[in-house]
C-alpha positions as CSV (number, residue, x, y, z in Angstrom):
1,X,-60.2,-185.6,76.1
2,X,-58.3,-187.6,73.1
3,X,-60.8,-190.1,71.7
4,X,-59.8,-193.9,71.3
5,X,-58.1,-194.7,68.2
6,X,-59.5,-197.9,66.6
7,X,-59.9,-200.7,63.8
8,X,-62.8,-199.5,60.7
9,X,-66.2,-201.8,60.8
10,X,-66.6,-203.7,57.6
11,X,-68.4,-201.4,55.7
12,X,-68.5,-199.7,52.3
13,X,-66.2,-196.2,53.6
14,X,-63.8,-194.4,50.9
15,X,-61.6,-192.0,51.7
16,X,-61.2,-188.1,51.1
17,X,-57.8,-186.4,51.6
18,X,-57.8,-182.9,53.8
19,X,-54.5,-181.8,53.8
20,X,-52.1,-184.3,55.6
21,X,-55.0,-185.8,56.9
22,X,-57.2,-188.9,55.4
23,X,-61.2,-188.5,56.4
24,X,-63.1,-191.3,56.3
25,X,-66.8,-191.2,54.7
26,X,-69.7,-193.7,55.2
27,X,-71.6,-194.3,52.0
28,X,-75.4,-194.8,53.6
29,X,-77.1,-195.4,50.2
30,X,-79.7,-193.0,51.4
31,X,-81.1,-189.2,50.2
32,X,-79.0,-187.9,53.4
33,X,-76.0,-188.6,51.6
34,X,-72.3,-190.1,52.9
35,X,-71.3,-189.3,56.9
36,X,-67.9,-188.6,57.7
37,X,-66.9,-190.7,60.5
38,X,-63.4,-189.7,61.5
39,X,-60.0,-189.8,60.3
40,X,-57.3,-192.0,60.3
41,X,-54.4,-191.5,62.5
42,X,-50.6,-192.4,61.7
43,X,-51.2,-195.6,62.2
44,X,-54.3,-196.4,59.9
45,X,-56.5,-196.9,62.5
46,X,-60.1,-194.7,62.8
47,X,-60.4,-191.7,64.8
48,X,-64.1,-191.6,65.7
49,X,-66.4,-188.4,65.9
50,X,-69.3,-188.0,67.0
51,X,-71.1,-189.2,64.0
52,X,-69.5,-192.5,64.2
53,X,-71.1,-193.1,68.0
54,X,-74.0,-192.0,67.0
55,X,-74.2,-194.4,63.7
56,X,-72.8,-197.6,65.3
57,X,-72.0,-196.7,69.4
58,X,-69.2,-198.1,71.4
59,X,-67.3,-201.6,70.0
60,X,-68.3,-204.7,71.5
61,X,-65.6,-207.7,71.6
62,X,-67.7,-209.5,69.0
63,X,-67.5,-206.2,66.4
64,X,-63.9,-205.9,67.2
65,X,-63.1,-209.6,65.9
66,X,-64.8,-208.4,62.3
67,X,-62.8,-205.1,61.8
68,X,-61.2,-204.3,58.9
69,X,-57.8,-202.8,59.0
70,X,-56.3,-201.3,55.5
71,X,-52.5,-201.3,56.6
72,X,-51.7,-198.5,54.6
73,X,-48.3,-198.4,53.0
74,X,-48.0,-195.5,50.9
75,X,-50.4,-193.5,48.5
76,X,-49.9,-191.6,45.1
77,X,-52.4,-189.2,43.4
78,X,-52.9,-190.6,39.8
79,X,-55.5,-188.3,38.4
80,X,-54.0,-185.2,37.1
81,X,-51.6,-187.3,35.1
82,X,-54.3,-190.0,34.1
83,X,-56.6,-187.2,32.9
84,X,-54.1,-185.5,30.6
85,X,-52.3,-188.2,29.3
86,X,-55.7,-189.9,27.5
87,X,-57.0,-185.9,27.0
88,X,-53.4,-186.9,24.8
89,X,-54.4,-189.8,23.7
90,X,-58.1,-188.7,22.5
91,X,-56.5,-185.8,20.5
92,X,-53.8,-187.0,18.8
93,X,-51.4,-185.2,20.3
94,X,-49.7,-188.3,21.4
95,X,-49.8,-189.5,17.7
96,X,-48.4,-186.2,16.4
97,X,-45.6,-186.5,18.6
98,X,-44.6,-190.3,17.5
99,X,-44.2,-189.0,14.1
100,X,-41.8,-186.2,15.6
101,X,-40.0,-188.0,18.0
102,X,-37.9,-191.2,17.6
103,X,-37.3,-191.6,21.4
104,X,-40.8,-192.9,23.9
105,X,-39.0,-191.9,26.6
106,X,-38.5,-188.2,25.3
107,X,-42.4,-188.1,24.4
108,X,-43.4,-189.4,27.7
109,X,-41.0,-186.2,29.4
110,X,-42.4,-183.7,27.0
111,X,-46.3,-185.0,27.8
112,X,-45.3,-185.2,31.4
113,X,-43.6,-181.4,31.4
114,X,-46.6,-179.9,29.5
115,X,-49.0,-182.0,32.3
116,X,-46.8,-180.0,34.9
117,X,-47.3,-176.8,33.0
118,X,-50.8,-176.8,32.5
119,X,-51.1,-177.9,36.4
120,X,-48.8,-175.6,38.3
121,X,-47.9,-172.9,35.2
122,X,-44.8,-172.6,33.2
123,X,-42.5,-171.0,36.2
124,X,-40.0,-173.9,36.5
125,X,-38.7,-172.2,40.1
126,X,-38.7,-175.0,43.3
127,X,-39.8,-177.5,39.9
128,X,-38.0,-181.0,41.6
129,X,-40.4,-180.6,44.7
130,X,-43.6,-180.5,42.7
131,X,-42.8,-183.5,40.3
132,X,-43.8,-186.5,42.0
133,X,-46.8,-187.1,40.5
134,X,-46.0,-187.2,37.3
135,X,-44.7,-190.3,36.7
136,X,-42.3,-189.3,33.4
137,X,-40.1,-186.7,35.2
138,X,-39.4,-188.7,38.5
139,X,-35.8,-188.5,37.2
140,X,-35.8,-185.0,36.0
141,X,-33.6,-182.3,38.0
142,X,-34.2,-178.5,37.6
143,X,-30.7,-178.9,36.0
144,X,-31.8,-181.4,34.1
145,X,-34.8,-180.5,32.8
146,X,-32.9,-176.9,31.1
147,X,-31.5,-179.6,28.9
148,X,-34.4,-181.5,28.3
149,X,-35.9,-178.2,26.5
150,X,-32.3,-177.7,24.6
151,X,-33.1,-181.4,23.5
152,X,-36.7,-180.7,21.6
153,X,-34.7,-179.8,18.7
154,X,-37.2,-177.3,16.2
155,X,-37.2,-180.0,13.0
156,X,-38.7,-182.3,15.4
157,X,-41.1,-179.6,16.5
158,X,-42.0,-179.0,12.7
159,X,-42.7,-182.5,12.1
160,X,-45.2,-182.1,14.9
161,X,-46.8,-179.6,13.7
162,X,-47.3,-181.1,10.3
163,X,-48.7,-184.4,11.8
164,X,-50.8,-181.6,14.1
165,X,-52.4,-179.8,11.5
166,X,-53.0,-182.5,8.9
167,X,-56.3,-183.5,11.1
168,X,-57.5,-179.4,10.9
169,X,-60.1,-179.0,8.5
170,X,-61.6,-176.0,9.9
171,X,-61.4,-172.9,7.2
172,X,-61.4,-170.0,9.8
173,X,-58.9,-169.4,12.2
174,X,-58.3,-166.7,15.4
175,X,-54.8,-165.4,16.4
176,X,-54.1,-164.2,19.7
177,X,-51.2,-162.2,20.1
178,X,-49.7,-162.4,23.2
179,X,-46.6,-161.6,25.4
180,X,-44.5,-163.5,28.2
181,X,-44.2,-161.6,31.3
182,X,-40.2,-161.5,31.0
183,X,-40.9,-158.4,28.5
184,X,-43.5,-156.5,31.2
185,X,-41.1,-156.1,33.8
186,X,-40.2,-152.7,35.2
187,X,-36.8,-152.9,36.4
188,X,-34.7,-150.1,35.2
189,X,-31.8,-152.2,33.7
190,X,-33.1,-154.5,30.6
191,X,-33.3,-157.5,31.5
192,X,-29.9,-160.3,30.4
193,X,-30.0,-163.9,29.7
194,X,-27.5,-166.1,31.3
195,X,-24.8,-164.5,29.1
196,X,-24.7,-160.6,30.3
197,X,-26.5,-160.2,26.7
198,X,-29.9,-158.1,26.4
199,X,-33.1,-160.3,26.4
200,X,-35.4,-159.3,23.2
201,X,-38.9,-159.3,23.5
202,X,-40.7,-162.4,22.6
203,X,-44.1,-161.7,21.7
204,X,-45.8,-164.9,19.7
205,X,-49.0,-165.2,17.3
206,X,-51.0,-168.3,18.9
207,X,-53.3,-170.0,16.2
208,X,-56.6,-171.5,17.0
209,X,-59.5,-173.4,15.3
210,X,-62.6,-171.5,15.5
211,X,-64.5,-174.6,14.9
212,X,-63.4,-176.9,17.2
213,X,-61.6,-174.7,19.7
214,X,-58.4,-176.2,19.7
215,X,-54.5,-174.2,19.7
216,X,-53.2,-175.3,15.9
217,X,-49.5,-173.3,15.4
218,X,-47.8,-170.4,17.5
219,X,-45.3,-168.3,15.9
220,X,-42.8,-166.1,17.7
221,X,-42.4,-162.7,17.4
222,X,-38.5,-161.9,18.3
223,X,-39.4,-157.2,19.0
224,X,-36.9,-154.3,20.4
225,X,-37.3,-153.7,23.9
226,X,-39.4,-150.9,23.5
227,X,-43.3,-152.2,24.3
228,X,-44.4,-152.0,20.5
229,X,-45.2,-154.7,18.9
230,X,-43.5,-155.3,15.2
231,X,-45.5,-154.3,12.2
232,X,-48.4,-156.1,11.2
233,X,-46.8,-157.4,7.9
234,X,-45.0,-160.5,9.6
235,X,-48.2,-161.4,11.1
236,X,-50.2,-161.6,8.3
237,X,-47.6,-163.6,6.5
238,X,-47.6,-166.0,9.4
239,X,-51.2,-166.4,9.0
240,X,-50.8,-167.2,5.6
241,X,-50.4,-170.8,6.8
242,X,-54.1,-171.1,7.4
243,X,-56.5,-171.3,4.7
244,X,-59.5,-169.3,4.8
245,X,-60.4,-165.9,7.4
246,X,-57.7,-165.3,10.0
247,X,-59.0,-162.8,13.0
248,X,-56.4,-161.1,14.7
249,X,-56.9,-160.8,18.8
250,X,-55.5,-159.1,21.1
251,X,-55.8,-156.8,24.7
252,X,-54.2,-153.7,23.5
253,X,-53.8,-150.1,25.0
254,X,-51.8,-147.5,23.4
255,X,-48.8,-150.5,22.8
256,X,-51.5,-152.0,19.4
257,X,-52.3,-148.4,18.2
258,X,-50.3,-148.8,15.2
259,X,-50.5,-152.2,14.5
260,X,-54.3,-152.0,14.7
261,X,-54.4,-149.4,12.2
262,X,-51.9,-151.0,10.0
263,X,-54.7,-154.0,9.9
264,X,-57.7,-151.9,9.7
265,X,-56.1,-150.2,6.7
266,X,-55.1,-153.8,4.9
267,X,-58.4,-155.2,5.0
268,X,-57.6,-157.7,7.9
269,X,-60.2,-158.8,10.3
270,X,-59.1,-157.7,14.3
271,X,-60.4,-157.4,17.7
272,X,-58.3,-155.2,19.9
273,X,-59.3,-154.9,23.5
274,X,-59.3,-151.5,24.4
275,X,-58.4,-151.7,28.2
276,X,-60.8,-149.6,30.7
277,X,-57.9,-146.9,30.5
278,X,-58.3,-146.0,27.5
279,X,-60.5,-142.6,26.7
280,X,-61.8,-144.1,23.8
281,X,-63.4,-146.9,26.0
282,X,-65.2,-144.7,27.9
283,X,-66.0,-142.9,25.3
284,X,-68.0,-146.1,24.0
285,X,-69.5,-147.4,27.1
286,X,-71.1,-143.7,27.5
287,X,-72.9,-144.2,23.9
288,X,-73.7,-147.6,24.4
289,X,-74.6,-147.2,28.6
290,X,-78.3,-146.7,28.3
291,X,-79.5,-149.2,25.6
292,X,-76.7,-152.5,26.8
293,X,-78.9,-154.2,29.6
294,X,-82.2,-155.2,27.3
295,X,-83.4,-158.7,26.6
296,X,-82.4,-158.2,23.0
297,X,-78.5,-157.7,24.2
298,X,-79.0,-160.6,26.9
299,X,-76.4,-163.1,26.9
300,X,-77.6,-165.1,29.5
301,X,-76.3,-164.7,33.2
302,X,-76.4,-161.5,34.0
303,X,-74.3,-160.7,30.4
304,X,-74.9,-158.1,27.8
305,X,-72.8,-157.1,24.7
306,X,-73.6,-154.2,21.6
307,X,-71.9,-152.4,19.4
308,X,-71.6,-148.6,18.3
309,X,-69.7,-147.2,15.5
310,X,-66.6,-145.0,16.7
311,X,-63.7,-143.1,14.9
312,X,-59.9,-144.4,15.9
313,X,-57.7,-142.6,15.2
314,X,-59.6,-141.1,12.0
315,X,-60.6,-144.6,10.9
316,X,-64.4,-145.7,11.5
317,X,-64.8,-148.7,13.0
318,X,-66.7,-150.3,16.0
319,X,-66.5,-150.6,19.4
320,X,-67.8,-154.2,21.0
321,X,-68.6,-153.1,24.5
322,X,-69.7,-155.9,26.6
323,X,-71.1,-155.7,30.1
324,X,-71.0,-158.4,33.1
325,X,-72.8,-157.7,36.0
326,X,-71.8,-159.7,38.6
327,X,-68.0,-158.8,37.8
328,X,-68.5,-155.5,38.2
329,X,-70.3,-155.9,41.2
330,X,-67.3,-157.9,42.3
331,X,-65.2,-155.0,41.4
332,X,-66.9,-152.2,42.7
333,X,-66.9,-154.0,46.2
334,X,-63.1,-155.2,46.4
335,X,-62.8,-151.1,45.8
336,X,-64.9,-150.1,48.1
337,X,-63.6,-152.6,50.8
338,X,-60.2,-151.4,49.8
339,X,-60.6,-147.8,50.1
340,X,-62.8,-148.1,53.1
341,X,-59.8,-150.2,54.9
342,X,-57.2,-147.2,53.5
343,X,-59.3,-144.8,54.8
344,X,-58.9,-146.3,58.6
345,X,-55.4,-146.7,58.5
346,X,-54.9,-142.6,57.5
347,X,-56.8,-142.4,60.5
348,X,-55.1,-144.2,63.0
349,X,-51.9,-142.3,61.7
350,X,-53.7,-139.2,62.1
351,X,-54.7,-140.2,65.2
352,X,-51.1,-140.6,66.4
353,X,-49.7,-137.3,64.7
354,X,-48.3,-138.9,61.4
355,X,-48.4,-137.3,58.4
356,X,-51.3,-136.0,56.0
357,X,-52.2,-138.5,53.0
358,X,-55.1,-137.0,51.3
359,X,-52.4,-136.2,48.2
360,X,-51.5,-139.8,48.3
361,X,-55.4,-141.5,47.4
362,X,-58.1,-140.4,45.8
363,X,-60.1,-142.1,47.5
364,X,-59.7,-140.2,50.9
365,X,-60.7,-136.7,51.3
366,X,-59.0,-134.9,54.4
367,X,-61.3,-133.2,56.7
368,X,-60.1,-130.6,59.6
369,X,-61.8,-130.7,63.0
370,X,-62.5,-128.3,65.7
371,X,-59.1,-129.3,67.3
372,X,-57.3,-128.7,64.4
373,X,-56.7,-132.4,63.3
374,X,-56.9,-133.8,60.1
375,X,-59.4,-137.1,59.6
376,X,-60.1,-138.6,56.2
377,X,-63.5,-139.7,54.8
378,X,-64.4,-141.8,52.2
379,X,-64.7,-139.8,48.5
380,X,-67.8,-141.5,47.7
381,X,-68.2,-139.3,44.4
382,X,-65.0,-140.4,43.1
383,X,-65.9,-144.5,44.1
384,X,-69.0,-144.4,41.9
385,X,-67.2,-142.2,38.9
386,X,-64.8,-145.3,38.4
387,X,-67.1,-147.8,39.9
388,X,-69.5,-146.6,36.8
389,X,-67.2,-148.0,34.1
390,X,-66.4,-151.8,35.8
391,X,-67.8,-154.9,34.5
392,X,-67.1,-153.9,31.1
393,X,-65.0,-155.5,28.2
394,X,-64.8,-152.4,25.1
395,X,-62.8,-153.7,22.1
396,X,-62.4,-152.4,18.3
397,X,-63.5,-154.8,15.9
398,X,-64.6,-155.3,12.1
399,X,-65.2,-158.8,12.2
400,X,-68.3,-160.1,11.5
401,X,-69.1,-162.2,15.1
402,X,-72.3,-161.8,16.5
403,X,-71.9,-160.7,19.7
404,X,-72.6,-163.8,21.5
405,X,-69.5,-165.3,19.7
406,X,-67.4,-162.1,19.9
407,X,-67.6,-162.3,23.9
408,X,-66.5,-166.0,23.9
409,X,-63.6,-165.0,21.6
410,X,-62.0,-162.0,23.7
411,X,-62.5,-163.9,26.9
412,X,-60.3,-167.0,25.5
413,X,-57.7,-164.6,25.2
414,X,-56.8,-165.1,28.7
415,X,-55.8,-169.1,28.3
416,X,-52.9,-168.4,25.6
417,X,-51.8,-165.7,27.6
418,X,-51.8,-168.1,30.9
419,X,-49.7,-170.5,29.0
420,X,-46.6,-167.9,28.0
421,X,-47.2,-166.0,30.9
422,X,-43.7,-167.2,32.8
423,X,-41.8,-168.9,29.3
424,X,-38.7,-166.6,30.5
425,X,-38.6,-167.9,34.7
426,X,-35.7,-169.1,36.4
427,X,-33.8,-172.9,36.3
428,X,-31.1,-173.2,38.8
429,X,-31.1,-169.3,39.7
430,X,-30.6,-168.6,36.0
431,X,-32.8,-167.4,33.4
432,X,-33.6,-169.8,30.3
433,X,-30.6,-168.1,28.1
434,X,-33.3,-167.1,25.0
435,X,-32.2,-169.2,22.3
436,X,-28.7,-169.3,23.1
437,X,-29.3,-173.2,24.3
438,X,-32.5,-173.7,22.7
439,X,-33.9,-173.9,26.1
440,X,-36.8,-171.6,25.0
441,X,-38.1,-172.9,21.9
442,X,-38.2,-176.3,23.5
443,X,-40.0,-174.4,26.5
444,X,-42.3,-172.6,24.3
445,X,-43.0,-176.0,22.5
446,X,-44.1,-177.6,25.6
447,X,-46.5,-174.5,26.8
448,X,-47.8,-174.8,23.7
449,X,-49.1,-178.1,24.5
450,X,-50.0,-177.6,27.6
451,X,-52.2,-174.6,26.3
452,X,-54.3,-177.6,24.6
453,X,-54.9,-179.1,27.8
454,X,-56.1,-176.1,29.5
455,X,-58.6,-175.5,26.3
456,X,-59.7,-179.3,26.5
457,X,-60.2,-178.3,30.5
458,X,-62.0,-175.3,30.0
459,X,-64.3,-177.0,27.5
460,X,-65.3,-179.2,29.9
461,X,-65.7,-176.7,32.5
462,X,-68.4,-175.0,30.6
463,X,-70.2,-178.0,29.9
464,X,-70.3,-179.0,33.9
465,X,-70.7,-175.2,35.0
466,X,-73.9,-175.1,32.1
467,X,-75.5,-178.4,32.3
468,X,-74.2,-180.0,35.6
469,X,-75.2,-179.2,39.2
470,X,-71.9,-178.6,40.1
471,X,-70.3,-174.9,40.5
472,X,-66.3,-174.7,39.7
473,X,-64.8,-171.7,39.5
474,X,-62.1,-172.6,37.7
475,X,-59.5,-175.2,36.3
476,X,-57.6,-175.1,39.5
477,X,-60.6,-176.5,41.3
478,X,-60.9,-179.0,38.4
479,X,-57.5,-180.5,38.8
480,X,-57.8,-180.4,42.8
481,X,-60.8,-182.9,42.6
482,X,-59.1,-185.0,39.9
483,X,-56.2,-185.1,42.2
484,X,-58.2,-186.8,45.3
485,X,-57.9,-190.0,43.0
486,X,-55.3,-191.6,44.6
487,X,-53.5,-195.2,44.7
488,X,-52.6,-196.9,47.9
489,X,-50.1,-199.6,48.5
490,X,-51.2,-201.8,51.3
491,X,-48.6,-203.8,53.4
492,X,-49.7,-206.5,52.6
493,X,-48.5,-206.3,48.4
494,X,-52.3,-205.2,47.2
495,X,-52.8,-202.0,45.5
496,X,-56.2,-200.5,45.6
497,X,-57.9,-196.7,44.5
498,X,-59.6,-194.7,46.3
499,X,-63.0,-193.5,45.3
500,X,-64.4,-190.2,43.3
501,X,-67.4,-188.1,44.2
502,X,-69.9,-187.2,42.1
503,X,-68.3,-184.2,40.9
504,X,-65.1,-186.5,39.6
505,X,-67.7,-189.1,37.8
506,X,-68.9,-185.8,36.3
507,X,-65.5,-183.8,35.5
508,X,-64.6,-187.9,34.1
509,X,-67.9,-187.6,32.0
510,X,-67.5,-184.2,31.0
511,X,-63.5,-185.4,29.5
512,X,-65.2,-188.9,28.1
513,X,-62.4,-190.6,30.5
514,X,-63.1,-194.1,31.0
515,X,-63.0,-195.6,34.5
516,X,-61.7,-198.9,32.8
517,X,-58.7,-196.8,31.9
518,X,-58.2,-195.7,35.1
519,X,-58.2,-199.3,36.3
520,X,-55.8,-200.6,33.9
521,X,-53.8,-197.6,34.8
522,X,-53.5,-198.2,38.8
523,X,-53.5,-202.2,37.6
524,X,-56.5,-202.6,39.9
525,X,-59.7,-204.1,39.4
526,X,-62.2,-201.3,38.3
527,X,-65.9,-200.4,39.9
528,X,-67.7,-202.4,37.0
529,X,-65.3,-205.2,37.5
530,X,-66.3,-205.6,41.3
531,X,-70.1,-204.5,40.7
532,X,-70.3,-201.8,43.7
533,X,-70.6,-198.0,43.2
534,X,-67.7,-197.4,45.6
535,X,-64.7,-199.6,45.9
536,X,-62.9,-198.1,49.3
537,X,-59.8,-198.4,50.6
């Protein structure tokens, strides 16, 4: 039976959002924590459970004369945007960008496209339905926004950069090299821009500060459509920008041979991730397999790292091997369920007179029965021979990181290549046109910032993931929570917000946001202002 819709008691509730649906949460004061009470229906009006009955029982006449109903308009999350604009703010990325761009209204678009970039990635595809909460780009098409990129003109950009790197005083600096997807594709036609032209390889040199973390410079890489990257000579001029030791990064494979002995042989510090194809990897993690889980190599949390010496290509160098437990775990049990779930689909083909697939896995071995039928068992031999070598990260390296350092480096690599990952996606059916309209440099300007976002966010991921008692996978999760902050316009003219949990207090601790921000933000009194630790809808 359909319980009875009704009017909220007058007490302190907030409000969480489950998909198109708004739940509505005591706050008891007490060690048993918050209750969840119901929902609200179309109409704003509580839909009990059975929590509510047993909290407060049926509603008398005199209870129904004190009810509180919110009459709510309309609601808009603010948090996502909130967050990154004063992550802008705290920076001085907003600064830089004053001293690069006459126009307020083209620095609020470029902030707002690099907040949408470091929220749903740099693929602009089905962009107009995914805009509305970012206030700058409520007028921008997926037309429009093509020219908005054309419209960052690159003197602008490098009077951005010089505002940007007058504040870095840090004398060391790490390069990631990395690639957009556009140039991993394997169609069997190069790829063409809008044109009917061939689409070069873009490969770029991202600059960081080791000290504080933060993207400084990128520089792009224009290659031949073979998967090499250019010599190392243009790279190290690049980094001749930066005073002091430059590191060059990258994951390699047999793509960074060359270029990692062309550094090797100059004198350059490197790390080159050697990919858990590679022979020489394995070659590595055999030496080092024995003696890498001891508390001397602990890094804390189930990670280890060492290092062995080892000939590349007849240059000695070292391999970096580092081990993480509970990944490979991870790893060796998405295999195993995969195999396992392969193994019973041969089967039920089998089973029904299809055809033999033992050439087709190696995980299957084909056994013959008494009847002459073919069923497949697992090859448990050949799931622990490659299940051996997961978990581990094996990169060539002479630079002088201890190895604590050296892991944090190589796994950082994945945020520049997050940020470039789609530069070359699709507006209006159409690829970007590489530099025939300028619609990529002004793209790759706006990753670019959004890549300092995603560092600012990952920062403070460690420090909740380390020190608070809160458990978030990742970013994504991070930007979901801050997106439950959400404004409501009542019918009645009033605007109110509704309420964070203790894990958006901490993600705002962990980003030094200030609630009183927020407040002046929704225009909206704020929680000190109304002295209660949860100002509901």
């Amino acid at each position: 039976m359909k319980k009875k819709s009704m009017t909220l008691p007058e007490v302190k509730f907030y409000f969480r959002r489950s998909g198109q649906r708004l739940l509505v949460y005591l706050t008891t004061g007490t060690r048993e924590g918050d209750k969840l009470i119901g929902y609200l229906d179309q109409d704003s009006q509580l839909v009990p459970n059975d929590e509510y009955y047993r909290l407060f029982g049926k509603p008398t006449a005199n209870a129904l004369a004190k009810m509180f109903q919110p009459n709510i308009k309309s609601t808009q999350s603010i948090g996502v945007w909130f967050a990154i604009h004063q992550i802008f703010v705290q920076l001085g990325v907003e600064e830089a960008l004053k001293a690069a761009f006459k126009s307020q209204e083209q620095i609020d678009e470029i902030m707002g496209v690099a907040a949408f970039m470091a929220y749903y990635g740099n693929d602009m595809s089905d962009f107009r339905a995914r805009v509305k909460d970012f206030w700058p780009l409520e007028s921008m098409s997926d037309h429009s926004a093509s020219t908005f990129f054309a419209s960052i003109d690159e003197k602008a950009q490098k009077r951005f950069f010089e505002a940007w790197l007058a504040n870095n005083d840090d004398d060391e600096t790490i390069c990631y090299l990395v690639a957009s997807r556009s140039d991993e594709s394997n169609f069997s036609a190069p790829k063409r821009d809008v044109y009917g032209d061939i689409i070069p390889r873009l490969k770029l040199s991202c600059y960081y500060s080791r000290k504080s973390g933060r993207p400084l410079f990128y520089h792009t890489n224009w290659g031949p459509l073979s998967g090499k990257w250019p010599p190392a000579k243009p790279l190290v001029q690049s980094a001749r920008t930066f005073p002091g030791a430059v590191t060059f990064v990258a994951m390699g494979g047999k793509d960074m041979k060359p270029i990692t002995r062309q550094l090797h042989q100059g004198g350059h510090r490197y790390v080159v991730g050697m990919g858990g194809s590679e022979d020489l990897a394995f070659v590595a993690i055999d030496k080092v397999r024995e003696s890498i889980i001891s508390s001397r190599r602990c890094l804390g949390e189930g990670k280890y790292a060492t290092s062995t010496d080892i000939s590349f290509e007849g240059v000695n160098t070292q391999a970096r091997v580092c081990l993480d437990l509970q990944k490979g775990e991870e790893l060796k049990a998405n295999l195993a369920s995969g195999a396992k779930y392969e193994t019973e689909q041969f089967n039920w083909y089998a089973e029904k007179g299809g055809d033999k697939f033992a050439d087709k896995s190696p995980y299957q071995i084909a056994v013959t029965q008494e009847n002459g039928k073919i069923l497949y068992e697992l090859n448990h031999d050949k799931l622990d021979a490659v299940g051996l070598y997961y978990g581990y990260l094996c990169a060539l390296s002479n630079a002088p990181f201890e190895d604590a350092e050296f892991f944090d480096i190589l796994i950082r690599y994945d945020l520049p290549v997050k940020a470039f990952y789609d530069i070359g996606s699709r507006f209006d059916g159409d690829f970007t046109g590489y530099d025939k309209r300028g619609t990529t440099s002004g793209k790759l300007f706006c990753a670019f910032l959004s890549l300092i976002i995603t560092t600012r966010m990952e920062e403070a991921l460690t420090n909740i993931n380390k020190y608070g008692p809160h458990k978030i996978l990742d970013e994504r999760e991070l930007f979901r929570e801050l997106e439950m902050i959400q404004v409501a316009e009542l019918f009645d003219g009033r605007s109110v917000w509704s309420v964070m949990t203790d894990l958006g207090w901490d993600i705002f601790s962990a980003l030094e946001l200030k609630e009183e921000n927020l407040a002046d933000y929704a225009g909206i009194p704020s929680r000190n202002q109304i002295g209660e630790r949860w100002n509901g809808w």
